[in-house]
N, C-alpha and C positions, 0 to 999 in steps of 0.2 A: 297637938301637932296640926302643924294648917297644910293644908290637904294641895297636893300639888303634881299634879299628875303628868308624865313627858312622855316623851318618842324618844328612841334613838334610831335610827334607821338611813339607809337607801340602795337606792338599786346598781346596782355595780354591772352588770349585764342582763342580756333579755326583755322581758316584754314591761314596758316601763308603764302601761296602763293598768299591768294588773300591780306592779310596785305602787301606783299611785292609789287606786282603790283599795290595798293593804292599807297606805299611808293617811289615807281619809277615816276610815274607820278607826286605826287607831287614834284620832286626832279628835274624836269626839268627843261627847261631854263625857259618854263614858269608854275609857280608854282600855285599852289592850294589857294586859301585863308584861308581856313579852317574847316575842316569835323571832326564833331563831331558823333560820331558814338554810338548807343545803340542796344544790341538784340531786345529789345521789337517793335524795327521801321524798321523792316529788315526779308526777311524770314526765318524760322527755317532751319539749318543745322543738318546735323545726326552729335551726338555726342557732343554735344557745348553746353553751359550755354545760358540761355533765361537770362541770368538777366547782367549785369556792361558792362560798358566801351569794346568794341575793340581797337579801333584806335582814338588818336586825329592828325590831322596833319593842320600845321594851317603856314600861308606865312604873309607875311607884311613888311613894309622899317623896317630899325635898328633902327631907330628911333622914328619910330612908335610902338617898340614891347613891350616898357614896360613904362605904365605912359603918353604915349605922348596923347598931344591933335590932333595933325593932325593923326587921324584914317580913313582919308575918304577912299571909295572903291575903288577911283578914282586912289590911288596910292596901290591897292591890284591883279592886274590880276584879273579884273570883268569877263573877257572872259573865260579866267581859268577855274574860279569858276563856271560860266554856262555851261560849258562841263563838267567837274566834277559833274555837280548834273546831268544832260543828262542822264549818264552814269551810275551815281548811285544812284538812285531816292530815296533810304530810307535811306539816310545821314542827320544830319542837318547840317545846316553850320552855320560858321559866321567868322569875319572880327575883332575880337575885340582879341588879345593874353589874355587879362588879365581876362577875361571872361572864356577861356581856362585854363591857372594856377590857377583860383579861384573857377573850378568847384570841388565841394563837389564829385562828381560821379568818377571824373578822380584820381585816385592814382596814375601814372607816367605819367611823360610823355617822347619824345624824342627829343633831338633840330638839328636837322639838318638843317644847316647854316652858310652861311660865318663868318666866326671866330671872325668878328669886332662885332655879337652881342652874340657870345657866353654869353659872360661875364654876361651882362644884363639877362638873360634869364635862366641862371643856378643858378642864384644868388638868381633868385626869385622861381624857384620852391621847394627850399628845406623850406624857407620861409613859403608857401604855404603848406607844407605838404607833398610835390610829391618827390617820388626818378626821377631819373633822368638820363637818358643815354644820352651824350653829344657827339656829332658828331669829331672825329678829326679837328686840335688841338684839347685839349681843353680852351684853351682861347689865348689869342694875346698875354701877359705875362706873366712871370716867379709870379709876385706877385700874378695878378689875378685867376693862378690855384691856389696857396697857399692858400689865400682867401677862393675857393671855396671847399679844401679838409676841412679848417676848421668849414667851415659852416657845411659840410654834415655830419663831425664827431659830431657837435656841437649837432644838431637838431637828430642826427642817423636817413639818410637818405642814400640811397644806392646811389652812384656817379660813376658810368660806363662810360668810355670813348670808342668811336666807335674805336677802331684800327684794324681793319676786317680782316688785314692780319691774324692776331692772332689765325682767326677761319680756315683758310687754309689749305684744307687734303693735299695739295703739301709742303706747309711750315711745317707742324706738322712730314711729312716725313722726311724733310730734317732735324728738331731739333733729331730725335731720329736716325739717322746718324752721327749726329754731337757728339751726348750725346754716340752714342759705338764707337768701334775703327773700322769700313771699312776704310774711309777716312784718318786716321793719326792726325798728329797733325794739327791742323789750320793754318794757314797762313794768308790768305788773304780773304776776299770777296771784289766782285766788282758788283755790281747794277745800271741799267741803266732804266732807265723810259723817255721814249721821244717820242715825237709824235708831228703832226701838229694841234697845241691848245686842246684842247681849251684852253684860253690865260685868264687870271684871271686880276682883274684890284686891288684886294683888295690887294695881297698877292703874294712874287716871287716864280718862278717856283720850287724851293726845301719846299719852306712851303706846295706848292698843291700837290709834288709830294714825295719828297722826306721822306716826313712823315712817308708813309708807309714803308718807308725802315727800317730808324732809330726804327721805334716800331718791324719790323723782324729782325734788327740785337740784338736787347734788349732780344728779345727773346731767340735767339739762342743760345747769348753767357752769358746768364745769369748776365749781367753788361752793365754800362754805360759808354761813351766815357771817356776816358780824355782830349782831347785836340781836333779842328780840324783846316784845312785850307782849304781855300775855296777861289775861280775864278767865276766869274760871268760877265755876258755880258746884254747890255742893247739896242736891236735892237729893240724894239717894245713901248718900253716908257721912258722917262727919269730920272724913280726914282725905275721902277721894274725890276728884270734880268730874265729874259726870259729864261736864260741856264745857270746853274749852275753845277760846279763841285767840289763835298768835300770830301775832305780825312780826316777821322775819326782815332785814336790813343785809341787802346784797352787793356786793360789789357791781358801781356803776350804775348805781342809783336805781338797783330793781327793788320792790316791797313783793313779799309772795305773804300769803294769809293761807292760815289754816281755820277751819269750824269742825272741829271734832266732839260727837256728842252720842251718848245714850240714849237719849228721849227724845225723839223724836218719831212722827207718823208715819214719814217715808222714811222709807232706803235711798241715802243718795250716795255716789260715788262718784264725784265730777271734779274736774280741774280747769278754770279758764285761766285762757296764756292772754293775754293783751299786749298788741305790738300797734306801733304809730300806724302801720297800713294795715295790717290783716288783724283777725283774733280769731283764738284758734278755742273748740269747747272738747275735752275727752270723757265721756260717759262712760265709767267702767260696766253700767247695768247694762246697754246698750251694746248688748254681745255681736249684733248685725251691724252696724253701723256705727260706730265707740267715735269716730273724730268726724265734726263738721268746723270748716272752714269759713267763718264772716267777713266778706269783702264789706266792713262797717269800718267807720272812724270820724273822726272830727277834725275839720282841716281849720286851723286858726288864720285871719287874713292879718296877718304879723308886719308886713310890707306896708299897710295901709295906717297914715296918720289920721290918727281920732281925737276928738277932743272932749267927749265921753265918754265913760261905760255902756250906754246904750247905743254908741255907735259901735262900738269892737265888733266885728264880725266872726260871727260862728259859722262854718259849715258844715252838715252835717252830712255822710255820706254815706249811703244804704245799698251798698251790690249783691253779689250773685251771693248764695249759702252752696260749698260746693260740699259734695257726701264724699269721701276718697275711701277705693276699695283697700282695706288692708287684712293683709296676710301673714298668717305665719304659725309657727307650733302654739301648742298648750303651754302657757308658760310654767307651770310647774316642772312639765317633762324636761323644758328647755334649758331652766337651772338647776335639776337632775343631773342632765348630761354634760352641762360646762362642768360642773363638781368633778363628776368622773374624768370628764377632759384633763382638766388641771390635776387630776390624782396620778393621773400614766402619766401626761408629759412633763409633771413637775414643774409644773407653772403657775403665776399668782393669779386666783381668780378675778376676775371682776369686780366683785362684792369681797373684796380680801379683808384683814382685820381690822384696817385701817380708815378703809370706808366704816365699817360698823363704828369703830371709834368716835368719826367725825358726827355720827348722828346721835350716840349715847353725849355726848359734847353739847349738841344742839337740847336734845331734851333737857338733859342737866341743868342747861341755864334757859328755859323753860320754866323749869320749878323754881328755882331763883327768882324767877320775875314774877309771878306766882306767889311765892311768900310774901312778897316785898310788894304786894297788893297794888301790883302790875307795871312797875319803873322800871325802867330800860334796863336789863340784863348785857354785859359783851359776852361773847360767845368763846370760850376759851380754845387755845390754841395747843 
């Protein structure tokens, strides 16, 4: 059995820092089995409900997570689990997912989990009753999400997908840049996400990485690909690419590229936007200072008859680099609490199933292009 370890979880009220440092630790290489959390078995907090659900967060194989008979402990992170209660002594636990989805007390929960068991796990909490915020992707394919938008609309249950960029006071920057005229007209973005591993065995390097792109370019540009082409390299296993690079075809003649990779020396996490007058760079490692502004471009003398190529005039123009303060929550808190938002006021989130579709859509034909040893993939609709 291939080993696939998830979350279900999130924080419904209270103190969303210690939700998140729950959320961290179970998210790690080694994971949680499962904490079931109540006010009444835990100390009073100033400000907080004594009564429902905090947190559920709960690990187990893919195979083990819904229905299966092999539930032993034995393949649950026992170790895990006994530091996790160490630590958090008024938790209760347990080992059983469906025990989890089937509790009466829990009204959501959250799946965070290699993608192979999305499917299984989202499928059954709208079933169950529970809305539902699903970890990026949301599922392995194009059917599967479809599937589960119709469940959730079926049953009218709230169906959130994790795309975290979304909550980003650096990316929210750069949309309302994009949305006035500093910058000009668009051109281009180019996004690179590469670092040394961590190296995934379910899924290739643009499905772990590039995800987040595709859901900040969806953003930004208010639409979805139409076509893409994609390169990929296989130095690390014989069926996953390790580095991949795609070029993306936008309405209105934008090209956005992604370089998402494993092997690499540095950490890099950056996006450049390029517009006729401005160009904008966002460094997600660049926790002080994440957007700078380049008053740079090339102005063509287009009005001017030549009657060479070495007459055509290029100018080049070099202005101010401006650093703009930005502000705003932790964005994990921040799509925490839209989650919860949309759970009381019965609203569609942001990142609802549909967004997740469009980007399981994108990667899709990704892979396509990909096979077909890198010709122009359409982006299905």
């Amino acid at each position: 059995m291939v080993e696939c370890p998830f979350s279900l979880g999130l924080p419904l009220t209270g103190s969303t820092a210690e939700a998140r440092k729950l959320r961290c630790q179970a998210s790690s290489p080694m994971r949680s089995l499962c904490i079931r959390k109540r006010w009444q078995k835990r100390r009073p907090l100033a400000q907080e409900p004594r009564s429902g659900p905090l947190l559920i967060l709960c690990s187990c194989q893919a195979g083990a997570a819904i229905g299966s008979e092999d539930n032993s402990s034995d393949d649950l992170f026992p170790a895990r689990l006994h530091a996790l209660a160490d630590c958090y002594p008024s938790l209760g636990l347990t080992s059983d997912a469906d025990e989890v989805l089937h509790d009466p007390d829990a009204g959501v929960v959250a799946i965070i989990t290699p993608v192979a068991a999305h499917y299984a796990l989202a499928h059954e909490a709208p079933l169950a009753g529970k809305d539902v915020l699903v970890e990026k992707p949301l599922a392995a394919t194009v059917e599967q999400c479809e599937q589960l938008i119709a469940l959730a609309e079926e049953r009218d249950r709230v169906l959130m997908v994790g795309h975290l960029f979304r909550f980003n006071p650096g990316i929210r920057y750069v949309k309302e840049l994009l949305d006035g005229a500093e910058i000009g007209r668009l051109m281009s973005i180019h996004a690179t996400r590469i670092n040394l591993g961590p190296v995934r065995t379910d899924v290739n390097a643009l499905w772990d990485l590039g995800t987040h792109d595709l859901s900040i370019f969806r953003y930004w540009l208010g639409a979805d690909p139409t076509s893409v082409t994609a390169s990929g390299l296989r130095h690390l296993a014989p069926d996953i690419e390790d580095t991949v690079v795609a070029t993306y075809a936008y309405p209105n003649k934008v090209m956005a590229t992604i370089h998402a990779s494993w092997l690499h020396p540095r950490k890099v996490r950056e996006i450049t936007v390029v517009g006729d007058k401005k160009m904008v760079v966002w460094d997600d490692t660049n926790i002080g200072e994440p957007i700078r502004i380049y008053d740079v471009g090339v102005d063509r003398g287009a009005d001017r008859q030549v009657d060479t190529f070495a007459a055509f005039h290029l100018s080049y123009r070099h202005g101010n680099v401006t650093i703009p303060p930005v502000e705003g929550a932790e964005p994990l808190a921040t799509e925490c609490q839209h989650f919860i938002d949309c759970v009381r006021r019965r609203e569609r989130p942001l990142t609802d199933g549909q967004a997740g579709l469009a980007i399981v859509r994108a990667l899709t034909a990704t892979d396509e292009s990909l096979r077909r040893h890198s010709r122009a993939v359409a982006v299905g609709k």
